[in-house]
C-alpha positions as a Markdown table, in Angstrom:
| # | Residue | x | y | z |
|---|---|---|---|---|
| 1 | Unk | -75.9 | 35.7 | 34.3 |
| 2 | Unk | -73.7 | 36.3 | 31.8 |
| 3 | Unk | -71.0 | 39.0 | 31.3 |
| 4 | Unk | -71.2 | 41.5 | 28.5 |
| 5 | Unk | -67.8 | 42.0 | 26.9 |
| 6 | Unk | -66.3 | 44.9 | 25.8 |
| 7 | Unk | -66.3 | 46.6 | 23.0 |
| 8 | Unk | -63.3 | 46.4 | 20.1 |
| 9 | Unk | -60.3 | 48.3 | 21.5 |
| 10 | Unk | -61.9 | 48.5 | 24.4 |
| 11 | Unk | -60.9 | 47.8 | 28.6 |
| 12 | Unk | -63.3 | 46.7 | 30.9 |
| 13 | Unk | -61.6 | 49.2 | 33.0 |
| 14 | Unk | -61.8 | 52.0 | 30.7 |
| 15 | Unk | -65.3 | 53.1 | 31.2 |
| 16 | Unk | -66.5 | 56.2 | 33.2 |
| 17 | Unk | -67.6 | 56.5 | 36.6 |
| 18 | Unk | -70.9 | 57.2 | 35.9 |
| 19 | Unk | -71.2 | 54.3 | 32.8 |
| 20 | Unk | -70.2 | 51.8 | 35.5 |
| 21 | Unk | -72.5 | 53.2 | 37.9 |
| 22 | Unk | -75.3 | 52.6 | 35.4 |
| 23 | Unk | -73.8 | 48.7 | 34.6 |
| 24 | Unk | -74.2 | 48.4 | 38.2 |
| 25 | Unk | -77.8 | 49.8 | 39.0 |
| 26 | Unk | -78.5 | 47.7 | 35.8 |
| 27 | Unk | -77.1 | 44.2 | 36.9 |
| 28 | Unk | -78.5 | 44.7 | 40.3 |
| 29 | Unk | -82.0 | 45.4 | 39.1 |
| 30 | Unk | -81.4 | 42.0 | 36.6 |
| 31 | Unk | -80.5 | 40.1 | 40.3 |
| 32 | Unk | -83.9 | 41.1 | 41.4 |
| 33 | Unk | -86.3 | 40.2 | 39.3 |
| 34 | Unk | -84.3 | 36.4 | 38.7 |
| 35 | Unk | -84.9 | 36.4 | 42.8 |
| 36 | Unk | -88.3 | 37.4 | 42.2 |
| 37 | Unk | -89.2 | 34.5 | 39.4 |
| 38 | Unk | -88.2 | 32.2 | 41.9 |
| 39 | Unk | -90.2 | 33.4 | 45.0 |
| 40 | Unk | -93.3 | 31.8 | 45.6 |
| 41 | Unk | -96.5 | 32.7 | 43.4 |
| 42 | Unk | -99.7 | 33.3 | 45.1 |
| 43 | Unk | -102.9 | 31.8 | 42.8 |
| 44 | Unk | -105.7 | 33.0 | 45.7 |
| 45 | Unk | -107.1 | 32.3 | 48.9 |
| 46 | Unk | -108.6 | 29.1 | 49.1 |
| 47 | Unk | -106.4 | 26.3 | 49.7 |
| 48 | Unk | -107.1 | 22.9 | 47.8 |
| 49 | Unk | -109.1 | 20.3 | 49.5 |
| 50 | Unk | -105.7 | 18.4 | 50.3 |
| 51 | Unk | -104.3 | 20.9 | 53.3 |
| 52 | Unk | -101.4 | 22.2 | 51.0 |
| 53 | Unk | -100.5 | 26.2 | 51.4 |
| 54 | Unk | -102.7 | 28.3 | 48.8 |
| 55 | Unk | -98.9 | 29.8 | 47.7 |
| 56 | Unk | -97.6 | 28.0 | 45.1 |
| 57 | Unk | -94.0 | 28.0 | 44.8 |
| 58 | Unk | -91.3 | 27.5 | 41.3 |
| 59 | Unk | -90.4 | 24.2 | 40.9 |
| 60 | Unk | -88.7 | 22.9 | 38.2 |
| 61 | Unk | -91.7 | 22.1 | 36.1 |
| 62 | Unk | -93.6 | 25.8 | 37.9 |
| 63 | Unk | -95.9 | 27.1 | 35.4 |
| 64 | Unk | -95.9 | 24.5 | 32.5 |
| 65 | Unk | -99.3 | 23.7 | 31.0 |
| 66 | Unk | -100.0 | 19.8 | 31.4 |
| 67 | Unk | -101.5 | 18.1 | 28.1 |
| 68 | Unk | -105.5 | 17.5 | 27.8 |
| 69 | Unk | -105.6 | 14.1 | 26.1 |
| 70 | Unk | -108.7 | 14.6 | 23.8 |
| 71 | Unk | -109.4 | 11.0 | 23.6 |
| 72 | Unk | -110.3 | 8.5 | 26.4 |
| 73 | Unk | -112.8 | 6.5 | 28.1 |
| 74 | Unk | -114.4 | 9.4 | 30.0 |
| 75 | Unk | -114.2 | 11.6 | 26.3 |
| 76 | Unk | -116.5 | 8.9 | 25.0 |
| 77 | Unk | -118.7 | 8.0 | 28.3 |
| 78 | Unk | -119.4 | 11.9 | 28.4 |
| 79 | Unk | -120.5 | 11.5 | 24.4 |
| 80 | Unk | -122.8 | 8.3 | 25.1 |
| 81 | Unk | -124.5 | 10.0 | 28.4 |
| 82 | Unk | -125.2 | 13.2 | 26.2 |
| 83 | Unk | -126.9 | 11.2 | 23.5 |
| 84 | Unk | -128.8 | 9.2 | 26.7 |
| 85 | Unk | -129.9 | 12.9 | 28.0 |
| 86 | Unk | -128.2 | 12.0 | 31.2 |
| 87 | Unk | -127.3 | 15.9 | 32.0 |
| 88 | Unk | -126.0 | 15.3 | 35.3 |
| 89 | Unk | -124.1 | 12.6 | 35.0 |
| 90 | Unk | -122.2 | 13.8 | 31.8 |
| 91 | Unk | -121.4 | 17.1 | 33.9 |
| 92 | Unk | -119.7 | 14.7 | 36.7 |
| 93 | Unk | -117.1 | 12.8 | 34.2 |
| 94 | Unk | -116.4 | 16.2 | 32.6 |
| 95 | Unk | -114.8 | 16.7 | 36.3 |
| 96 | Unk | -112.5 | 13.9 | 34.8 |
| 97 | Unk | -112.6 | 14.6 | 31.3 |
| 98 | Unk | -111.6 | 17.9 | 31.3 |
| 99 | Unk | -108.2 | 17.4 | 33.7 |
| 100 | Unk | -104.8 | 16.6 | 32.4 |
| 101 | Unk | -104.1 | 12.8 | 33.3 |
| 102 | Unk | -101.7 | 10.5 | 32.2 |
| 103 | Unk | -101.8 | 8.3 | 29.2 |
| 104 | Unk | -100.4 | 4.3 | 30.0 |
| 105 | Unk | -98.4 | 2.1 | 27.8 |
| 106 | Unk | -98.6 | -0.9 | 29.4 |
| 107 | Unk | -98.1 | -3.4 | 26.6 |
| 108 | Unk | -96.6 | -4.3 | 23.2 |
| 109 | Unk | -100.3 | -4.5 | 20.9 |
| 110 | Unk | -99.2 | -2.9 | 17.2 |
| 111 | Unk | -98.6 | 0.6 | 16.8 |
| 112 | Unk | -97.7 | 1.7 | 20.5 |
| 113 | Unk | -95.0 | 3.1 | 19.4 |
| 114 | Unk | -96.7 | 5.2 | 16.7 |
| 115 | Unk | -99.8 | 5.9 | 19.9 |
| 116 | Unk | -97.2 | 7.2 | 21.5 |
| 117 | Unk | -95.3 | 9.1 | 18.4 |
| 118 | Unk | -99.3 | 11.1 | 18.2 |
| 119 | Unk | -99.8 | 11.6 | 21.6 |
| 120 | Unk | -96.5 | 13.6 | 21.9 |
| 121 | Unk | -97.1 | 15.5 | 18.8 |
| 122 | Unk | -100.2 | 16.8 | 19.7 |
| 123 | Unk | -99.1 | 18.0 | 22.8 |
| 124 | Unk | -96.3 | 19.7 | 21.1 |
| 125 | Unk | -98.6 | 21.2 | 18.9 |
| 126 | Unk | -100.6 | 22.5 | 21.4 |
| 127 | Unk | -97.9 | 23.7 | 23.4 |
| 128 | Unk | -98.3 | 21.7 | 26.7 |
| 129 | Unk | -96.6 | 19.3 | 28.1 |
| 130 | Unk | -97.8 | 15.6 | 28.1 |
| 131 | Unk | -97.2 | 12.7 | 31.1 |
| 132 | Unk | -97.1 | 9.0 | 29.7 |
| 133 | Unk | -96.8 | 5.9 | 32.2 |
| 134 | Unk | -94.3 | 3.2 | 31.2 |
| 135 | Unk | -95.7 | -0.3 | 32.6 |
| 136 | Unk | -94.4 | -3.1 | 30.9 |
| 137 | Unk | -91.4 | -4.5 | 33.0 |
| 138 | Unk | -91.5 | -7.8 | 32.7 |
| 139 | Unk | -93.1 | -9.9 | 36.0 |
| 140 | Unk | -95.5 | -6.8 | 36.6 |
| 141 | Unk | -97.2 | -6.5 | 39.6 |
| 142 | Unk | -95.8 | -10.0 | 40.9 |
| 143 | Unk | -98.9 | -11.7 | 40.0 |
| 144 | Unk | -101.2 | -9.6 | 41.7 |
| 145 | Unk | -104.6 | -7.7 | 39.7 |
| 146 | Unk | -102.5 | -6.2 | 37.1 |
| 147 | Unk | -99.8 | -9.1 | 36.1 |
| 148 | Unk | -98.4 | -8.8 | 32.9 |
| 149 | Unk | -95.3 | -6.8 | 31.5 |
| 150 | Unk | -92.8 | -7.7 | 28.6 |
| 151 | Unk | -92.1 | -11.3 | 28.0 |
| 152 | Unk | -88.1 | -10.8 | 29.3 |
| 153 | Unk | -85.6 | -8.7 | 29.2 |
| 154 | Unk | -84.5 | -8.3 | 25.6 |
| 155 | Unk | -88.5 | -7.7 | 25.0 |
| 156 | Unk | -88.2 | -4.8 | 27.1 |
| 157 | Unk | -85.0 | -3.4 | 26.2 |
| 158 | Unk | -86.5 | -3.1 | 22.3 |
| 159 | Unk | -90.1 | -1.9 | 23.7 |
| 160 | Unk | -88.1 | 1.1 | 25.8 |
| 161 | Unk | -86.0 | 2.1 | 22.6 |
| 162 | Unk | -88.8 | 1.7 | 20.5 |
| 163 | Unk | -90.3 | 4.1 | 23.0 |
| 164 | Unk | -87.5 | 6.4 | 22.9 |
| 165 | Unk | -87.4 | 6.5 | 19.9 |
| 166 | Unk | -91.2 | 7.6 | 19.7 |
| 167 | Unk | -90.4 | 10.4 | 21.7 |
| 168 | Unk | -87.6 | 12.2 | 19.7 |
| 169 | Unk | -88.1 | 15.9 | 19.0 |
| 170 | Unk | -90.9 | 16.3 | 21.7 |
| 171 | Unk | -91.1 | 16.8 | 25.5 |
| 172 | Unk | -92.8 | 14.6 | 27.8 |
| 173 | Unk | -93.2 | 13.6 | 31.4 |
| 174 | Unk | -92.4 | 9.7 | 31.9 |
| 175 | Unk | -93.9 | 7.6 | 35.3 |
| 176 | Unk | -91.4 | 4.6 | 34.7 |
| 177 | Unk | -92.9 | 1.7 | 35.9 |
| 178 | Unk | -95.2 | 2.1 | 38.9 |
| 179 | Unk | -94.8 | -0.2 | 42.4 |
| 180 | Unk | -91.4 | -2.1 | 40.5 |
| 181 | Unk | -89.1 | -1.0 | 42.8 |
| 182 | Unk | -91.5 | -1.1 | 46.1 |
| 183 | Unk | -92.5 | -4.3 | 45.4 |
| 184 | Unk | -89.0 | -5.7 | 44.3 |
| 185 | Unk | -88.2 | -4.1 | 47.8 |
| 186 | Unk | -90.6 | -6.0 | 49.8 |
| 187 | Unk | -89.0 | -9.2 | 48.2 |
| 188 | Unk | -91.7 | -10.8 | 45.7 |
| 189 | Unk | -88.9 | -11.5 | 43.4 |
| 190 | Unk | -86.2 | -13.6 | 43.3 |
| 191 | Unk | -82.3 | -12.3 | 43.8 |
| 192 | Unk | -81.5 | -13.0 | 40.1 |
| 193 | Unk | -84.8 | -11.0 | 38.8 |
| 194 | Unk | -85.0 | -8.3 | 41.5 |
| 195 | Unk | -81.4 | -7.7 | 40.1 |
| 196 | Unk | -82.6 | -7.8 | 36.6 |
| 197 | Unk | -85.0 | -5.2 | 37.2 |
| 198 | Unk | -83.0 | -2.5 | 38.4 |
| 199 | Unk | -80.6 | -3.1 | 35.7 |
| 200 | Unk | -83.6 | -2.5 | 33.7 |
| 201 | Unk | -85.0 | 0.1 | 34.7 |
| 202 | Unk | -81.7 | 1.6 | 34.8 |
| 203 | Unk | -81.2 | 1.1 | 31.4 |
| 204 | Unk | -84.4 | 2.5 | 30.8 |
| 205 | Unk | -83.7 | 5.7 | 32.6 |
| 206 | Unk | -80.6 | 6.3 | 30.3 |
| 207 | Unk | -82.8 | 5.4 | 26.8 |
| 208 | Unk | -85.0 | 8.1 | 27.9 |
| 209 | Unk | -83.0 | 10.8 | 29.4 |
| 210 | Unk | -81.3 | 11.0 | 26.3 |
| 211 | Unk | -83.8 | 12.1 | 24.3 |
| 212 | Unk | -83.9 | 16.1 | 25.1 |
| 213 | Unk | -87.1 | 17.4 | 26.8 |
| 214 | Unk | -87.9 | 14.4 | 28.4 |
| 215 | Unk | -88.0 | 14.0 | 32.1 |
| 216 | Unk | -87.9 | 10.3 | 33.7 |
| 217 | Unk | -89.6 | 10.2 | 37.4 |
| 218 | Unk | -88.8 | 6.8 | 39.1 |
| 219 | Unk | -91.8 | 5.3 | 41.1 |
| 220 | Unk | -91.1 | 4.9 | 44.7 |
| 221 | Unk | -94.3 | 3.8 | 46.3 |
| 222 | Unk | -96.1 | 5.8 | 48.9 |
| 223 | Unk | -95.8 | 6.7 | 52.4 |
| 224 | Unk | -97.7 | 3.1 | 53.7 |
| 225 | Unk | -96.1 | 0.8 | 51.9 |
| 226 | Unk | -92.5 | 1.2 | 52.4 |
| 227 | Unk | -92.8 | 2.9 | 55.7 |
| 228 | Unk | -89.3 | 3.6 | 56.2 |
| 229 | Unk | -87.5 | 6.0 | 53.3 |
| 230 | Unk | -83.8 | 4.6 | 53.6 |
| 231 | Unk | -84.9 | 1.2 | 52.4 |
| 232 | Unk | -85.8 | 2.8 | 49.3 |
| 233 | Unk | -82.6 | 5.1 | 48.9 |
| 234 | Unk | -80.5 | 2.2 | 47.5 |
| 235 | Unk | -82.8 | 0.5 | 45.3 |
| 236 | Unk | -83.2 | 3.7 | 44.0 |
| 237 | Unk | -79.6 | 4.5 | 43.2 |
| 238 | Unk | -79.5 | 0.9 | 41.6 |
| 239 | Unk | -82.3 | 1.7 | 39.0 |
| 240 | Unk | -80.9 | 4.9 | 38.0 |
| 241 | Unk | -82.7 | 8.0 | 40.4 |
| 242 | Unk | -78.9 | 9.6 | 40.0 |
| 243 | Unk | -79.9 | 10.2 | 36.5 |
| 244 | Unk | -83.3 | 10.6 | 36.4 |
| 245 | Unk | -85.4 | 13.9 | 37.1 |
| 246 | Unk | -86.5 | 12.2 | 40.2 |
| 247 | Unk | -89.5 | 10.0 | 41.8 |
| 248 | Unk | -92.8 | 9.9 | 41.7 |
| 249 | Unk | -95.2 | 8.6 | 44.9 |
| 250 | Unk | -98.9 | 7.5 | 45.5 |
| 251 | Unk | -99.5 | 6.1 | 41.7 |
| 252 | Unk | -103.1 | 5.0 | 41.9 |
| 253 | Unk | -103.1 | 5.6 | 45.5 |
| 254 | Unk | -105.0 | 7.1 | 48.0 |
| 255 | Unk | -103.0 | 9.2 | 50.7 |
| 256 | Unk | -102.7 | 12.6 | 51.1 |
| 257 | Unk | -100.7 | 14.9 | 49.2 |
| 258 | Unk | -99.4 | 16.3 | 52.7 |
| 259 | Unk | -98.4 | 13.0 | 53.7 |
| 260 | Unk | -96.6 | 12.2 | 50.3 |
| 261 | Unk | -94.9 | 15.6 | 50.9 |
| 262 | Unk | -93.6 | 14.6 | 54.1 |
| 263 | Unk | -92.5 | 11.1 | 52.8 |
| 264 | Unk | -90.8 | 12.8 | 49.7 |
| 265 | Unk | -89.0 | 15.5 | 51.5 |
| 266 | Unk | -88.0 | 12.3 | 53.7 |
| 267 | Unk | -86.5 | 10.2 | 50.7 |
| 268 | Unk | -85.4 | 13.1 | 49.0 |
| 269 | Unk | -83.0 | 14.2 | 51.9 |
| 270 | Unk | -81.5 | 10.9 | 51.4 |
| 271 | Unk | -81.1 | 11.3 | 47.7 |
| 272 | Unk | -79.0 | 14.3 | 47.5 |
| 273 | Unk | -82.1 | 17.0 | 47.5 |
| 274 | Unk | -84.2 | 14.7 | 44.3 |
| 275 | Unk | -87.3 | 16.4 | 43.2 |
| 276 | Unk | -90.6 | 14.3 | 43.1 |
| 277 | Unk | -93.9 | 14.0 | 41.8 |
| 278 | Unk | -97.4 | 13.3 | 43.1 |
| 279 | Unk | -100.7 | 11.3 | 42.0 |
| 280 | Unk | -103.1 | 13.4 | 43.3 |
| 281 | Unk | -106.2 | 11.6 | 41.5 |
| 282 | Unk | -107.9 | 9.6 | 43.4 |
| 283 | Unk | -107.0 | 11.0 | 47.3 |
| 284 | Unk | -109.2 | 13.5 | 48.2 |
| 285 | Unk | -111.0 | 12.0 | 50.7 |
| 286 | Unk | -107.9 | 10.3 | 52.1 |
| 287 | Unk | -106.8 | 6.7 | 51.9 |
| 288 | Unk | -109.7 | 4.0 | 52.7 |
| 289 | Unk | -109.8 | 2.4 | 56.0 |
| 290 | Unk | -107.9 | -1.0 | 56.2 |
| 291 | Unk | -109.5 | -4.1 | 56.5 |
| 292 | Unk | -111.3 | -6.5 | 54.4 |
| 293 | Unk | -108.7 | -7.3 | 52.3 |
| 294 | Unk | -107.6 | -5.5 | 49.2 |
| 295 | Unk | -110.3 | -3.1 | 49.4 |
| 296 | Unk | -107.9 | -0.2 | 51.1 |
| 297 | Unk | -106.6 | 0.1 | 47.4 |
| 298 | Unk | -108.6 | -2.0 | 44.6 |
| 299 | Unk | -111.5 | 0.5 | 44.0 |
| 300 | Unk | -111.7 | 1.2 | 48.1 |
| 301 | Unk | -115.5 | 3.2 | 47.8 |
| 302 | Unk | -116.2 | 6.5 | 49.3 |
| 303 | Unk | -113.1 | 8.3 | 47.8 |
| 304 | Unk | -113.1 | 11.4 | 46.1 |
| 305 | Unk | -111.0 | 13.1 | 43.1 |
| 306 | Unk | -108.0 | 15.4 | 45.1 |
| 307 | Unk | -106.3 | 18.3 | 43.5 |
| 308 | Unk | -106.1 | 18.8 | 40.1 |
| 309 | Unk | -103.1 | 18.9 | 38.3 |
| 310 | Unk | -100.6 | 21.4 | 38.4 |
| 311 | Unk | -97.0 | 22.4 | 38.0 |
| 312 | Unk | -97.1 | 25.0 | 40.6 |
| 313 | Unk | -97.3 | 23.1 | 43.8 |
| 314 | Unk | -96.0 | 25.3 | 46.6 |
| 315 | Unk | -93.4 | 22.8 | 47.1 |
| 316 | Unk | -89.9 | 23.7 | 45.4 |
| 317 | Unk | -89.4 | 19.8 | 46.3 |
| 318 | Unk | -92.7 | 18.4 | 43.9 |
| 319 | Unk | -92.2 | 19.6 | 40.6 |
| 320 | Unk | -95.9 | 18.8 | 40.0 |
| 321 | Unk | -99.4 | 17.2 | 41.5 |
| 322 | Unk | -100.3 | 15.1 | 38.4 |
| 323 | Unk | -103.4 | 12.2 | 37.8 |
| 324 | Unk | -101.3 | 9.6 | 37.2 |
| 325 | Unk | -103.7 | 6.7 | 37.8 |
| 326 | Unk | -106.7 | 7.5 | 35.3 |
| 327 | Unk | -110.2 | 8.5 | 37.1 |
| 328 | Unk | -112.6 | 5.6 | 37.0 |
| 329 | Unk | -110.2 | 3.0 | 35.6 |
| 330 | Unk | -110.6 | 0.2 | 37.4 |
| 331 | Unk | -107.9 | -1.6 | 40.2 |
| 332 | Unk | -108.9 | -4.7 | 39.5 |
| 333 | Unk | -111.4 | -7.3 | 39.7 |
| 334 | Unk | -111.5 | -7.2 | 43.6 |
| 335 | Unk | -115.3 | -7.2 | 44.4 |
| 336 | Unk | -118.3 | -5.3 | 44.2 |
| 337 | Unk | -118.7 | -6.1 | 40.1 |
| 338 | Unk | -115.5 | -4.5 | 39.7 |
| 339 | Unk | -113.5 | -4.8 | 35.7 |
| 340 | Unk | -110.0 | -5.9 | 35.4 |
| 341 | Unk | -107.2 | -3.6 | 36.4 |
| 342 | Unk | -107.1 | -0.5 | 33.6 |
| 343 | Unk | -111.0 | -0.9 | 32.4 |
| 344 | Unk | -112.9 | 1.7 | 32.4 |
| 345 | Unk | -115.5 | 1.5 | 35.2 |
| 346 | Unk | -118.2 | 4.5 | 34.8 |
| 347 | Unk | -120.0 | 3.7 | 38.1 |
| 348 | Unk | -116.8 | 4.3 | 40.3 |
| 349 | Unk | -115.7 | 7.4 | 37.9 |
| 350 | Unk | -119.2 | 8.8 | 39.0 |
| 351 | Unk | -118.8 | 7.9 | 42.9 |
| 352 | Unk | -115.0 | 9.6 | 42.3 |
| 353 | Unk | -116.7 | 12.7 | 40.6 |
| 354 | Unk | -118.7 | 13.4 | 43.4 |
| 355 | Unk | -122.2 | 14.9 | 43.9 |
| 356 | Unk | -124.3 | 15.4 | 41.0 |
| 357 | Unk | -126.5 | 18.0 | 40.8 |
């Protein structure tokens, strides 16, 4: 809080008794209410679905409106079920439809830069915040359902500038590049490229932190696959965390938001108090049983949509509960007549959306 100076020709020390009594009441009442804005705020009763305290408390995101992506695959499945009179159904992907998620750039097709440039604008327009995923470092997913990325380094260095760039004058949320780190961690690169990619991402954390109103969130897995936090802590540091808003857990995952709490108060105690996000989307039944394979995460059925976004998470720690991984996209091709990784697969959106009535 700042001090207010005095007056021309004026001491500090010069006023009378009862004028610094009133500067006193005054500043202590200003104390207050700053105590008060950051004391929990209580939305209602009912908790949500995923355990977590009904209070919610103010993080560093606490009360910002998320953006509502107009356009989509579930925006046009709900406009081809209308026309098909299928009521019921269209009332389920609304459950999707209508929720802030996260819009991917996972490639370098013409004009993602200028997809990018309109997505941010409109959300500045309409006041809200938007959250973009960046997944495009090169050797994605180490050959697994969604291989891919930029064709080498240089490729991605332009792609995250041209990025940046995109995102000049507006605020946004950037996931950078889910399950790099993790799986760089559990070795399914080389020493040479495992070392490239954290310079990378690194370097991509700086392009995009420079841009005002833009916060970076780091992916760092989720609480199964790299069980143990401190193996994470330096990789972290190595790709840039120190500079970045923080970390983000559970992308396109399945465990529970109290169990990625736990994990992220965990990892954040070994990284000097780092705030995190969590992907909420797809875990409200819990994670799938294991067994069978991939099916414990590529399109495991029987899960469930968890709790919808929000910035006020009860957790000073999480800065937000976001849908990272996009309702009834797809994992992969992995069984069961399942699309490639990021298609849009209405049957599974409609299993995720739960009961129709």
């Amino acid at each position: 809080m700042s001090r207010r100076r005095p007056g021309p020709g004026l001491s500090r020390w010069a006023l009378p008794a009862a004028g610094l009594a009133l500067v006193l009441v005054v500043a202590a009442i200003l104390v207050l209410a700053r105590r008060d804005a950051d004391s929990p705020v209580v939305l209602g009763p009912a908790a949500s679905r995923s355990g977590m305290p009904a209070a919610r408390a103010a993080g560093r995101l606490a009360g910002q409106p998320l953006y509502v992506d107009p356009n989509g695959a579930a925006v046009n499945q709900i406009a081809a079920w209308r026309g098909a009179g299928r009521t019921a159904d269209v009332a389920a992907i609304r459950r999707i439809a209508d929720q802030p998620t996260a819009t991917w750039f996972a490639d370098e097709a013409p004009g993602y830069a200028q997809r990018a440039r309109s997505l941010v604008a409109a959300a500045t327009a309409a006041g809200r915040l938007p959250v973009l995923t960046f997944y495009n470092i090169p050797e994605r997913d180490c050959s697994g359902q969604s291989a891919g990325g930029a064709a080498g380094a240089d490729a991605y260095r332009a792609w995250v500038r041209a990025m940046a760039g995109a995102l000049h004058g507006h605020r946004a949320l950037i996931v950078l590049e889910p399950d790099a780190i993790p799986q760089a961690v559990r070795g399914c690169l080389d020493t040479e490229a495992t070392e490239e990619r954290y310079d990378l991402l690194a370097e991509a954390v700086d392009a995009l932190r420079a841009v005002p109103g833009v916060l970076v969130y780091l992916d760092a897995g989720n609480p199964t696959w790299i069980i143990e936090p401190s193996r994470m802590t330096a990789p972290l540091r190595r790709a840039g965390i120190t500079r970045a808003a923080g970390f983000a857990l559970n992308v396109a995952n399945f465990e529970t938001t109290a169990d990625n709490v736990a994990y992220g108060r965990k990892l954040s105690a070994l990284l000097d108090g780092a705030h995190f996000v969590v992907d909420t989307s797809r875990n409200g039944n819990g994670p799938a049983q294991r067994g069978g394979g991939d099916r414990h995460w590529c399109n495991p059925p029987g899960r469930a949509l968890g709790e919808t976004p929000t910035t006020r998470t009860g957790v000073p720690l999480a800065d937000a509960y976001l849908w990272i991984k996009r309702p009834g996209e797809s994992d992969g091709a992995c069984g069961g007549g399942a699309p490639p990784a990021g298609e849009w697969w209405p049957e599974y959106a409609l299993d995720l959306a739960g009961p129709r009535s």
